[in-house]
FITORKOL-349892 format. One record per residue (C-alpha): residue in three letters; x, y, z. Coordinates in steps of 0.25 Angstrom, whole numbers, plus 5000, padded with zeros to 4 digits. Example, Ala and Ser with C-alpha at 12.3 -4.5 7.8 and 13.67 -1.06 7.14 Angstrom:
residues 2
Ala504949825031/Ser505549965029/
END
This chain:
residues 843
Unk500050005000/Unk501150085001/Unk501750084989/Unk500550114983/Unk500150244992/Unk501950284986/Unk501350254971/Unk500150344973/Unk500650444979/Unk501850444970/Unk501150434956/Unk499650514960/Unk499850604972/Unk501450664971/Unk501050734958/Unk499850794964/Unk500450834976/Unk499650754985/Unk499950664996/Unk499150514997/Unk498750495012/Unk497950365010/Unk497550255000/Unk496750134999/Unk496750044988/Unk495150024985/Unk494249964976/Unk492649984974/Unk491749904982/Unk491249774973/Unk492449824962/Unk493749784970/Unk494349774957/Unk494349904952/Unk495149964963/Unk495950124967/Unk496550184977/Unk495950274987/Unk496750384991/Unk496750505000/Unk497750624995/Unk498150745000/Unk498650854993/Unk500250894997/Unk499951044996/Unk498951145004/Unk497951145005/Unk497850985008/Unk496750914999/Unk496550785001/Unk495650694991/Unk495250554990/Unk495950504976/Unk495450364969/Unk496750314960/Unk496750204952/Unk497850104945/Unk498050104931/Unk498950024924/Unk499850054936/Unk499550204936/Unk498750264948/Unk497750364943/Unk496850444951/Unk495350404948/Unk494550514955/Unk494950604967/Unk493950664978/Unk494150784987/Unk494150745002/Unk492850835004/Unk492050764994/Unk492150645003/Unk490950635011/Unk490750495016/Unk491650375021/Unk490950245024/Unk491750135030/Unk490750045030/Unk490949975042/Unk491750015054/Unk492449885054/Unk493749905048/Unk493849755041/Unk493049825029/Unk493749865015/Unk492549945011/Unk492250085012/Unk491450225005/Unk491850345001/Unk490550444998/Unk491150554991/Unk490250614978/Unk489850464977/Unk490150344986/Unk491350264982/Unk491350124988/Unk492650054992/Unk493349944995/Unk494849965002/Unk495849854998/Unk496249835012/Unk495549865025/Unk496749955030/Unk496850045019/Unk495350075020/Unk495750105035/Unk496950215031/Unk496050275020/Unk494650285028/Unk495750355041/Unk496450445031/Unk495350485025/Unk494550515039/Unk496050585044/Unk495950695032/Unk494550725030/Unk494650755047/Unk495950835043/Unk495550915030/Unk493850935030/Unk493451005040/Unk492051005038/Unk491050925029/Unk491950785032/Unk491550665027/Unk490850555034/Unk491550425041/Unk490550315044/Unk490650175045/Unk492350185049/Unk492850135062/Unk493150255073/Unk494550235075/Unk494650285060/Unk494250405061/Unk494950455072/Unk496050565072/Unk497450555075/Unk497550615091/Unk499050595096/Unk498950665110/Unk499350595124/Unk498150595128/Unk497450495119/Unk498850415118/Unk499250435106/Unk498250365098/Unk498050395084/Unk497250345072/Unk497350215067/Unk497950275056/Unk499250285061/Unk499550135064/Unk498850115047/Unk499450215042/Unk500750165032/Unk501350325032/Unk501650305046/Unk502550185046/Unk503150205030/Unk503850325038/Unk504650245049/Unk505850185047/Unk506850095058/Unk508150155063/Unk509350085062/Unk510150005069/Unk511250115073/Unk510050195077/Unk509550085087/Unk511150055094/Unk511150215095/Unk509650215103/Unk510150095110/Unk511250165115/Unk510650265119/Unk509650205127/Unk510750125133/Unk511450275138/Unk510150305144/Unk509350205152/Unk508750305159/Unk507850355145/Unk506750235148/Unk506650275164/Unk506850425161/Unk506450455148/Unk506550615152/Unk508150575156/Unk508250525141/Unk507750635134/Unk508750745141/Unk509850655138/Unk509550645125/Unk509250795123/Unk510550805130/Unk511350735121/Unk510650785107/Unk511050945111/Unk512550895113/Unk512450825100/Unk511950955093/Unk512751055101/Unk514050965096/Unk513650955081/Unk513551085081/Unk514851115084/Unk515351035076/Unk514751075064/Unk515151225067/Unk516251185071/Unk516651125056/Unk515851195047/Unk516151365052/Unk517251385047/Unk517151325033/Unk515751385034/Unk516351525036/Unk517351515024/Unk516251455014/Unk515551585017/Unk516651675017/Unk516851625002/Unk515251625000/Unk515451765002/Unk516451804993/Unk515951724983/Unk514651794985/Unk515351934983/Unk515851894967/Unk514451844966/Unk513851984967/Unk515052054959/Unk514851954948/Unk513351984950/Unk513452124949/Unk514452114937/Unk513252024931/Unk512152124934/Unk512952254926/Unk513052164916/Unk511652134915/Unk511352294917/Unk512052304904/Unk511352184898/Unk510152224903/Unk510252374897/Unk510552314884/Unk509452224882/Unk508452334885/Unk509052414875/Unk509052294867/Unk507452264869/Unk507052404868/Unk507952404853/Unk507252264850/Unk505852324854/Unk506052434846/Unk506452354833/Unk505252274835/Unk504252384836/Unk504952434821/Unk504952304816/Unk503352294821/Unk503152424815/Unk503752414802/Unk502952274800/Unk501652334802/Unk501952454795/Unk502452354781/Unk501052274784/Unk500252414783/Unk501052454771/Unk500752324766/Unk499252324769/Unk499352484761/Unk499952424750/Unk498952304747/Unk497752384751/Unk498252494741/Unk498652424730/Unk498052404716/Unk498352324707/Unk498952364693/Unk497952294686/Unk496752374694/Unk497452504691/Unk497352474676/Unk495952444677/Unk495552564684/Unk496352654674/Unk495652604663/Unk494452514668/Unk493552424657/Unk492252414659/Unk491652404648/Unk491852234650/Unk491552144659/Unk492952104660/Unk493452264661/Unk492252294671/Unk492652164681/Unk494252224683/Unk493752344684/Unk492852294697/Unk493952234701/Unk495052344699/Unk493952454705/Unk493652364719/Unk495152344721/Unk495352514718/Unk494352514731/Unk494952424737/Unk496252494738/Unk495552634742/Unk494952564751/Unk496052514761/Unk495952504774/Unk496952574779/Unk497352654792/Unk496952804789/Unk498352854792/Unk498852764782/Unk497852814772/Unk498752944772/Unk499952914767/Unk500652944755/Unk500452834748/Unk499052784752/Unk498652914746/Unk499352914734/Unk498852774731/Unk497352834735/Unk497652924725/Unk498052814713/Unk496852744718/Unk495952874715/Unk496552884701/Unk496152764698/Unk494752764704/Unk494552884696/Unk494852824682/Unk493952694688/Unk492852804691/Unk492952854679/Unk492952724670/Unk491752674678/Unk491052804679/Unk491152814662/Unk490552654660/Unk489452674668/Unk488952804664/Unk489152764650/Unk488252644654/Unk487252704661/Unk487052814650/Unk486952704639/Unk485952634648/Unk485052734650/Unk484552714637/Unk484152564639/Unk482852534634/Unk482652424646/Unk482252274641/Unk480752284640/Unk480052364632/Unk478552414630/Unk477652324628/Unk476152314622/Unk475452254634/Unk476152324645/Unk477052424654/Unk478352384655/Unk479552464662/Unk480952414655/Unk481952364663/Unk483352384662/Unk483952274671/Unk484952254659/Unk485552384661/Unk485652354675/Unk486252224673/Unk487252284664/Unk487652404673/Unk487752284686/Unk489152264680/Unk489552404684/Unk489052404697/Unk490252364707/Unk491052474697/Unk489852584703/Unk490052524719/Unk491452554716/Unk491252704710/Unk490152724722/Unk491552704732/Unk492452744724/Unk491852884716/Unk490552914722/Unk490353044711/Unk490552944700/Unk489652874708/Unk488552934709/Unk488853014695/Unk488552864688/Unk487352844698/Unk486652994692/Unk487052934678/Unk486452814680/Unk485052884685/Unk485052964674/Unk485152884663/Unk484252764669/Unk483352864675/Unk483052914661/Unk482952774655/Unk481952764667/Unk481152874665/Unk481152834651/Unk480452704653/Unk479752754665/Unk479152864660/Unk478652744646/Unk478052674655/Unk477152774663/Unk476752834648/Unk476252694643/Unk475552674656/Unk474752804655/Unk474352774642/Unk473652644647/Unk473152704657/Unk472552824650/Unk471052834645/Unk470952914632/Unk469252904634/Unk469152984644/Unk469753134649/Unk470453124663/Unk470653244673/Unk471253254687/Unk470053204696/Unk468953154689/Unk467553234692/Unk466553124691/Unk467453034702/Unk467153114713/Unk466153064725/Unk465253194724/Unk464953194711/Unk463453144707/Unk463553014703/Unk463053044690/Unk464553114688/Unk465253004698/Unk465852934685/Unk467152844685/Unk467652834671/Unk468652744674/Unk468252604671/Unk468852464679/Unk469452414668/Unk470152554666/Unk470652554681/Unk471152404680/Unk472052464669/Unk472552584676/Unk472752514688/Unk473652394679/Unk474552504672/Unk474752554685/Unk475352424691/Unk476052384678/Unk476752514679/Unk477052494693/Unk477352344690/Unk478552384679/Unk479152494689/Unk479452404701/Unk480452314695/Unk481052414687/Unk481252514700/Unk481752384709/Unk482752344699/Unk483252484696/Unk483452504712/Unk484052394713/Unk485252414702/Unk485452554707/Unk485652484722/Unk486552384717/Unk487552454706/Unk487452594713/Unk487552534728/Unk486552614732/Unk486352524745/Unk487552564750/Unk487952704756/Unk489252784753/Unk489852794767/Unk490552924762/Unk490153044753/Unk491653054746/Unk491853014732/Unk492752894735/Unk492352804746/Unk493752754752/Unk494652724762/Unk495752804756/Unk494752914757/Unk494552904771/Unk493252874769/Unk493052824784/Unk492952954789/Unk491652994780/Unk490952874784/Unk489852924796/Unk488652794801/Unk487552794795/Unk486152734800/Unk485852614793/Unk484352684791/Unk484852804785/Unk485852704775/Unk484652634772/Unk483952764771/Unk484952834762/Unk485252704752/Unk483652714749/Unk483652864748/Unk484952834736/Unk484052724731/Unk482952814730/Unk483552934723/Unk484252844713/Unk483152764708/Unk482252924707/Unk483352964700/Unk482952844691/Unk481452844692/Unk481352994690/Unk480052984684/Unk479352884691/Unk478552954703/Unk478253034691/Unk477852954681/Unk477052874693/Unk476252984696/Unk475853034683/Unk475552914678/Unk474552894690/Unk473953034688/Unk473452974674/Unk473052864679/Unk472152954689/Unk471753044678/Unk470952904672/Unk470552854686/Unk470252954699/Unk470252834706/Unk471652774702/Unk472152834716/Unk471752714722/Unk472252594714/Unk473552664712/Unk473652684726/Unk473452544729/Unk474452494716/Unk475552604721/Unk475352544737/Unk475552404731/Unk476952434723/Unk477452514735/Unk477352424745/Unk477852294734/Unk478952394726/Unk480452334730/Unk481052454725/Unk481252554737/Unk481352674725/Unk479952624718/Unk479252594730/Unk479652744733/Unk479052794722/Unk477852724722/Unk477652764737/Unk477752914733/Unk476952894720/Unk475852804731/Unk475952934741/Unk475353034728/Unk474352914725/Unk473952944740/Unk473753074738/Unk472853064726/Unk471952974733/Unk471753064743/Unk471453184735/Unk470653094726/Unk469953064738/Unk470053204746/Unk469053244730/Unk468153144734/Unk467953184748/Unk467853334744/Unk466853294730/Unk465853224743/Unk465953364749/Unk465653454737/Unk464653354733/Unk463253424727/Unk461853334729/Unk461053334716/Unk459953394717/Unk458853274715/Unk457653254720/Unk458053154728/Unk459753154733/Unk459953014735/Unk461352944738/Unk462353064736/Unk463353074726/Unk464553034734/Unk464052934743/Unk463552864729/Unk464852874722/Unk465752814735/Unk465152684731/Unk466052694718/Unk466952754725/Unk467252664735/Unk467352554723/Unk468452624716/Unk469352624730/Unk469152484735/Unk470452474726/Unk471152524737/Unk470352464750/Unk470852344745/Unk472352394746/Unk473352424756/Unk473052574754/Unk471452554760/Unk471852634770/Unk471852754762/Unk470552734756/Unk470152704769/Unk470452844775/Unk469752914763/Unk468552844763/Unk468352864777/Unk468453004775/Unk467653014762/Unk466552934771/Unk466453034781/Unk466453144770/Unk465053074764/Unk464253054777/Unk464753204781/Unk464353244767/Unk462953174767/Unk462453234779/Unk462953374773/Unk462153334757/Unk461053294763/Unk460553424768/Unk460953484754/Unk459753414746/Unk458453484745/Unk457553374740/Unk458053254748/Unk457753234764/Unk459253244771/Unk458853114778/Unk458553044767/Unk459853084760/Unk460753054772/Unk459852924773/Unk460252874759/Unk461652924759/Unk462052854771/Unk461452724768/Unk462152714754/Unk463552764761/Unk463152654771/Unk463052534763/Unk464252584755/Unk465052594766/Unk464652444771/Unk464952414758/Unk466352454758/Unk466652374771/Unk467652484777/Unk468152474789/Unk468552604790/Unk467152664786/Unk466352584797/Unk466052704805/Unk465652784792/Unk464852674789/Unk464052654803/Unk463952824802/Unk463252824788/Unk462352714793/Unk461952784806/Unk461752914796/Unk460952824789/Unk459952784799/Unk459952924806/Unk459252974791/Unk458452864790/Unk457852874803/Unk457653034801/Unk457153014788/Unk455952924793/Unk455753014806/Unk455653124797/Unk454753084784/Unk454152974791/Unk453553054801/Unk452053004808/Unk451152984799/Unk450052964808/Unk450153094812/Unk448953124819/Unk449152994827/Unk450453024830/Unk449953164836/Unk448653114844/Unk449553004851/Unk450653124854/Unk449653174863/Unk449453054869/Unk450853034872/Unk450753184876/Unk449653154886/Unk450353024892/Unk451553114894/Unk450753214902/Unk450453114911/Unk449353054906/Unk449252894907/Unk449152814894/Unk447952744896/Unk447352884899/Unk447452964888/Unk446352894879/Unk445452984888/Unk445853104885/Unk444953174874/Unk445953194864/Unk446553064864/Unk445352964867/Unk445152864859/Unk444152904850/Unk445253014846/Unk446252904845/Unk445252834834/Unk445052964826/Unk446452984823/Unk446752834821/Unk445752844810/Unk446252954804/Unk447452844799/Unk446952724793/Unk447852634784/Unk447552704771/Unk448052834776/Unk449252774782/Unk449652694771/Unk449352834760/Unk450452914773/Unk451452784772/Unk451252814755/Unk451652974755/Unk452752934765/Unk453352844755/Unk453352934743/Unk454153034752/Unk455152934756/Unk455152884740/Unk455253024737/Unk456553054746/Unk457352914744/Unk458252904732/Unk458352774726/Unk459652744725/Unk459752774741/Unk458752644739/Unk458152684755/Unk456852684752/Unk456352554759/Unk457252574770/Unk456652724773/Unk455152654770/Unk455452524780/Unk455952634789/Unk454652724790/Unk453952594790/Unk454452574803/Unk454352714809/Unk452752694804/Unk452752554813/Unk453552624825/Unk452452754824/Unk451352644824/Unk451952554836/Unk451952694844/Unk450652724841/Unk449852594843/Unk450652594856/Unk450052714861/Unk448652674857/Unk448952574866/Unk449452634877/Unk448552744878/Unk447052684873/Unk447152534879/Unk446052464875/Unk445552524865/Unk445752464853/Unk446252584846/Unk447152554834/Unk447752594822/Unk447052574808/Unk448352514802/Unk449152414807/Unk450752384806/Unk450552274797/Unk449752394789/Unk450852494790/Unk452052374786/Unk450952354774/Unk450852504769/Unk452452514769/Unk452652394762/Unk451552424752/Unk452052554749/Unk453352504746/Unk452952414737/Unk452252504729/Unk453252594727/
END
């Protein structure tokens, strides 16, 4: 065992620098194959840690398996406290259950391990249970319990490995002096004196006799020590002046090598910035002969000449150091370079206006044709120019004048051939459009609301409308693409989408074009890029707002209500147009469209005011609330549109003008009843109104209706009237007596009511004479209807009923007042409803 506790220590622990207290060879309870060493190790250095290792043999190598730190120990079960057992647990995160190989190594493992837990954890020790007493108790060496120790001390191998036998001179030496002494086992005390006696005389003579041996030579070796000492330091302080020389030199030395270094740095980064100037400035010999004398009229010729002109911008365009941009020969290679832009300039500027002239005369790739309107295209031209247009991206950096010189070259020639064709196709159009028949003024007279309706005349036919409104959209069809592939090439080959940063002619870095360059909003970039885009393409389409509106101003002059289909066909194209510039111009051509309408409609509003009745016999349905029907057909064009809400606004107002205007008319007629005016009059602007199915006009509609039962009920009150006149005044003084205070049944016995002057008046009303009043009453009211207010039946059922309700009231008051008397009226309801129906049958 002790060999093995030497291996351990020797191949696991030294290395560590840990010390093994105990070991104990084990194996796993039921597994006593697979077995390990337990051991308990503390560390050499402070603090002490000590941990329970498990090692293992491998191939005659001992590993360590897994290590626990003494704290993690919680339990140790010993199973039995008989000490015959091999078995004992150790519960630390888990329990481990073991077997020792021998009793007395379990014994010295479970003791050591009891000793340093009691030594090193002051609190939170583990639990010994099931281990004999005597184990776990602590070492006590004092007098009073004798000396008694552990057990541990008599097991323990370290204690006897330590103890060696003396010799057998050492044994005659202690025998003799035992022999000397007798006295030492009687009188120990005796012994100790001599023996303390004799060891100071020992140590007083060997003392003298080393110094005895040893001063002198002492004394000389220091003597010499000394001197040697002294050519030490002058050798040393000869070394150190040297140094102090050395020391000055390499200094200077260091400070000379610095120096060179900082040069050689220097001159380095100096050669690589020249070398950067010089590549970034050079141009090759082949580009300077291209852009001294460029070809471009080849595809060959215009390809170098790309090339040769991106590699000149390339070069005035380095990035180099502003300071660097001043020297002498950067600026004298800035100004070879702007030679040579020049002559580019020049070459470029020459080819394109020469083009741009030569194709403002293009006769684009359609013609006219017999069954239609057709813009010509010129998308060869553009195809044709799309070569040149990296050229004009480099004349927009690199000469802004030239620039924008070929850009006003451009507009004009193509804005003539624009015009030309333009201007063709608006001429064709009008001559579709115009009516050789008929003679065409600014606002037709016979259109208006107020007019009679035998002068409210339309001469515009559908089929002639259809026609108008289909040249319209053909000549809005052919503008679009033409507009959006026109702004597109001017976008493209001008770069108009991207802003100069700069207002100089030449847009470099040679320039010092950074300084110019102030932040822009991206709004106002966006803004500013459709403003360019916008004056170019005007500067193109001169004519077209003009051409536009004129052409719809014929079209008016034919059709007075043409401001509501074009309003609607002009809303469609703006909202569906993709070119920004025509969607413009439509827009502003839509907002004069606007206005039209409006004084269109501001006439009509103004011809319901002026309005004159005619002085019939009978007035009738007036004139402007007979024409809105008409009216109202013409503008459902535009309630079915996007723009209702226009016609909307209008009609409201031109509704409230009619019931404001009926009301004032009305009065105005000499021969006809106001009511019976306002009767008809609101009843046909009524049903229109229903018919129409506006939202918007629902509270003009529930007025013109009440207006309309408000005459009707007057009318009947007032030509209705009672027609049994006399019994309607005897019974008002029987109502007059009862309200005096009179009972009811009582007033049959007053003289002028009595019954027998009830009867005399009753028979003053028999069915004939009813039915001849309820005759003259329709003649009036057949005399004061008109037919084509067609009320006549709805007046008639309406007195029918006022008869029946004056009937009710009266037999009623028979009752009331002359109970039991049997007092009737000669003619019955069913008589009344008879003569009504009778008479209305007859005529």
């Amino acid at each position: 065992m002790t060999t093995i506790r030497h291996t351990l220590q020797q191949e696991v622990f030294q290395a560590n620098e840990e010390r093994l207290l105990a070991t104990c060879h084990v194996g796993k309870l039921f597994k006593k194959k697979k077995s390990s060493f337990l051991c308990i190790v503390s560390s050499i250095s402070v603090p002490i840690n000590i941990s329970i290792v498990q090692i293992k043999q491998s191939d005659k190598i001992y590993k360590k398996k897994r290590a626990w730190s003494l704290s993690e120990l919680k339990v140790v079960d010993g199973k039995t406290e008989t000490i015959d057992t091999n078995e004992f647990d150790l519960h630390i995160d888990k329990v481990y259950r073991w077997a020792a190989s021998s009793v007395q190594e379990r014994q010295v493992f479970i003791i050591t391990l009891f000793k340093q837990c009691s030594k090193h954890l002051l609190k939170d020790r583990p639990i010994f249970k099931n281990i004999p007493k005597a184990w776990t108790i602590e070492d006590v060496l004092t007098p009073e319990n004798k000396y008694v120790s552990s057990p541990l001390m008599a097991l323990d191998p370290d204690l006897s490995d330590d103890f060696q036998a003396i010799t057998d001179k050492e044994q005659e030496d202690l025998n003799r002096l035992m022999n000397d002494c007798e006295f030492a086992i009687s009188n120990a005390e005796a012994f100790m004196e001599v023996l303390a006696r004799d060891l100071s005389l020992l140590d007083g003579e060997n003392v003298q006799s080393i110094l005895a041996s040893q001063v002198e030579t002492l004394m000389e070796q220091l003597e010499t020590a000394i001197e040697e000492a002294d050519k030490i330091e002058q050798r040393l302080d000869s070394y150190d002046d040297i140094l102090k020389h050395v020391k000055d030199a390499m200094e200077k030395m260091e400070k000379k090598n610095s120096m060179i270094g900082i040069a050689n740095k220097n001159n380095l980064h100096l050669l690589n910035e020249l070398e950067n100037i010089v590549k970034q400035l050079d141009l090759p010999r082949k580009y300077q002969e291209i852009l001294d004398d460029a070809d471009l009229t080849n595809n060959q010729g215009l390809k170098s000449a790309i090339e040769a002109g991106n590699a000149l911008r390339d070069a005035m365009n380095s990035q180099l150091d502003p300071a660097l941009v001043r020297m002498a020969a950067v600026q004298e290679q800035r100004k070879r370079f702007e030679k040579y832009k020049d002559k580019f300039s020049r070459s470029i500027c020459r080819q394109l206006n020469n083009l741009f002239i030569h194709y403002g005369n293009d006769k684009g790739e359609s013609e006219k044709t017999t069954d239609g309107l057709v813009l010509p295209q010129h998308s060869l031209v553009h195809k044709e120019l799309s070569t040149y247009a990296e050229l004009m991206h480099w004349l927009k950096v690199m000469d802004r004048k030239a620039y924008d010189g070929l850009k006003k070259v451009y507009t004009d020639s193509l804005g003539k051939l624009y015009d030309r064709d333009i201007r063709s196709l608006f001429d064709l159009a009008k001559e579709r459009v115009a009516n050789t028949t008929q003679v065409t003024s600014p606002i037709k007279a016979c259109a208006l609301l107020g007019l009679d309706r035998e002068q409210w005349t339309i001469d515009t036919t559908p089929g002639e409308r259809t026609r108008y409104e289909g040249t319209l959209e053909q000549v809005l069809s052919q503008l679009e693409p033409i507009c959006l592939q026109e702004q597109q090439f001017c976008m493209a080959f001008f770069q108009l989408d991207i802003l100069s940063p700069s207002s100089k002619n030449t847009l470099t870095t040679l320039d010092g074009i950074e300084a110019d360059v102030a932040v822009v909003s991206h709004r106002k970039v966006e803004k500013q890029i459709n403003e360019d885009v916008r004056n170019m393409m005007v500067s193109l389409f001169s004519c077209l707002e003009e051409e536009l509106l004129s052409f719809i101003g014929h079209i008016e002059k034919q059709d007075v209500f043409c401001c509501m289909y074009v309003l609607v066909r002009f809303n469609q194209h703006v909202m569906s147009a993709q070119s920004s510039f025509l969607s413009n111009t439509l827009a502003s051509v839509l907002v004069n469209i606007k206005r039209s309408l409006d004084r269109f409609m501001q006439t009509q509003v103004d011809s319901i005011k002026e309005c004159r009745l005619p002085r019939r016999s009978k007035c009738g349905i007036m004139p402007y609330v007979f024409n809105l029907e008409e009216f109202a057909r013409y503008g459902d064009v535009l309630l079915k549109s996007d723009r209702r809400a226009d016609l909307e606004k209008w009609y409201t107002r031109l509704i409230d003008t009619i019931l404001e205007c009926i009301a004032l008319h009305s009065i105005d007629h000499g021969k006809t009843p106001t009511q019976v005016i306002k009767m008809e009059n609101y009843h046909y602007l009524y049903s229109l109104l229903s018919q129409l199915k506006l939202s918007v006009l629902d509270a003009q509609r529930k007025e013109a209706k009440q207006k309309y039962n408000d005459a009707l009920a007057l009318y009947v009150t007032q030509y209705f009237g009672r027609p049994l006149e006399k019994l309607n005044i005897f019974f008002d003084g029987v109502q007059a007596r009862v309200a005096s205070g009179v009972k009811a049944s009582e007033v049959s016995y007053q003289l002028a009511f009595s019954k027998q002057e009830l009867r005399k008046v009753i028979n003053q009303y028999p069915s004939s004479a009813v039915k001849k009043g309820i005759e003259a009453l329709y003649k009036k009211v057949e005399k004061h209807l008109s037919e084509e207010g067609n009320l006549l039946q709805v007046v008639w059922r309406a007195m029918q009923e006022e008869f029946i309700r004056q009937y009710k009231m009266l037999e009623e008051l028979i009752q009331q007042c002359y109970p039991g008397s049997l007092i009737t009226l000669e003619f019955t309801i069913t008589d009344i409803l008879n003569f009504f129906s009778e008479i209305a049958r007859s005529h």
